[in-house]
N, C-alpha and C positions, 0 to 999 in steps of 0.2 A: 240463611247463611250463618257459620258459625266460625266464631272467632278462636284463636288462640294466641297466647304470650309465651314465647319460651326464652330466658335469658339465654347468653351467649358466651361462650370463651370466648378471653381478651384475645388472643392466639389467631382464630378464624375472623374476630372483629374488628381486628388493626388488619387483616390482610385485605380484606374486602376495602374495607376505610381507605387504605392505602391509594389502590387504583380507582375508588370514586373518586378521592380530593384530587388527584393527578388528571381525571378526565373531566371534572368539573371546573378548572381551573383552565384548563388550553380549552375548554367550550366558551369561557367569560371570558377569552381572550380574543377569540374569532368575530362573540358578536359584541365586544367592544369593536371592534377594527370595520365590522360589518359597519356597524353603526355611524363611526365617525368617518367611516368612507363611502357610504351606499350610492355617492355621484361621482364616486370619482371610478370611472370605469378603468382606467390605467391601473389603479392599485391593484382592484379587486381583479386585474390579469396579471399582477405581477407574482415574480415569483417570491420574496417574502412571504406574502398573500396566500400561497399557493401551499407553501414549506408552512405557516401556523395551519392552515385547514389538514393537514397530512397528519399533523404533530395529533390535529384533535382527532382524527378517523382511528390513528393508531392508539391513542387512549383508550376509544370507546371500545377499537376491539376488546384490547387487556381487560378492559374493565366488564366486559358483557363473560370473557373466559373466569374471570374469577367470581362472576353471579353465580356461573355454572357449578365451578368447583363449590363455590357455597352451597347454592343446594344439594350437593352431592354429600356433601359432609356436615350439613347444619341441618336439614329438615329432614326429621324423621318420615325413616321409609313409611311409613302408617300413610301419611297425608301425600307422599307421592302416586297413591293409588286414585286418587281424588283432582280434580280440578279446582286449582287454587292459586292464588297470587297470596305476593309476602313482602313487606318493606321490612328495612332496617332502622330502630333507631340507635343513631351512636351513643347518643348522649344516657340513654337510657342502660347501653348493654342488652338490647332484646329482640327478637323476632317476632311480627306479628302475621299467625298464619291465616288466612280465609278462606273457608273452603266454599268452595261459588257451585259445588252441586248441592243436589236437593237429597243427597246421602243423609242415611242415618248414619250419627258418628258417637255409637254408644261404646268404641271400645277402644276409645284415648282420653283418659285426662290427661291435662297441662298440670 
């Protein structure tokens, strides 16, 4: 398996950023409420209960649309030919690619 770093424009990394912290956040919400309610069966049929799990489903879509737009526009076509996974780090500014076949990859450097 081989690895790659490719930093990132601020531009594509506040966008992606944007709709992680937003779907990350209605997630620590639901299972706080999960947590401090898991016996109380009324809550967890109530419609508040019902309206934060909505809130987080509709995050996660936005936020799995804007993976997509990132890779559409952050990973080079090269490594789209290839079988791979890719995290972000924000703090870093960077992408880190994997390519998980057993490819020769003699005609990209990072």
């Amino acid at each position: 398996m081989s690895s790659y770093v490719l930093k990132l424009d601020d531009s594509i990394l506040s966008y992606i950023e944007r709709y992680y912290y937003d779907y990350t956040v209605k997630r620590d919400n639901v299972l706080f409420l999960l947590k401090e309610n898991a016996n109380n069966k009324e809550f967890l049929s109530s419609e508040i209960f019902k309206y934060y799990e909505e809130q987080e489903r509709e995050a996660y879509k936005n936020y799995d649309l804007a993976r997509q737009e990132f890779y559409n526009k952050a990973i080079p076509e090269h490594f789209k030919q290839h079988n791979i996974n890719w995290t972000v780090d924000f703090l870093k500014k960077e992408v880190t690619i994997n390519m998980l076949c057993d490819c020769e990859d003699e005609e990209y450097e990072s």
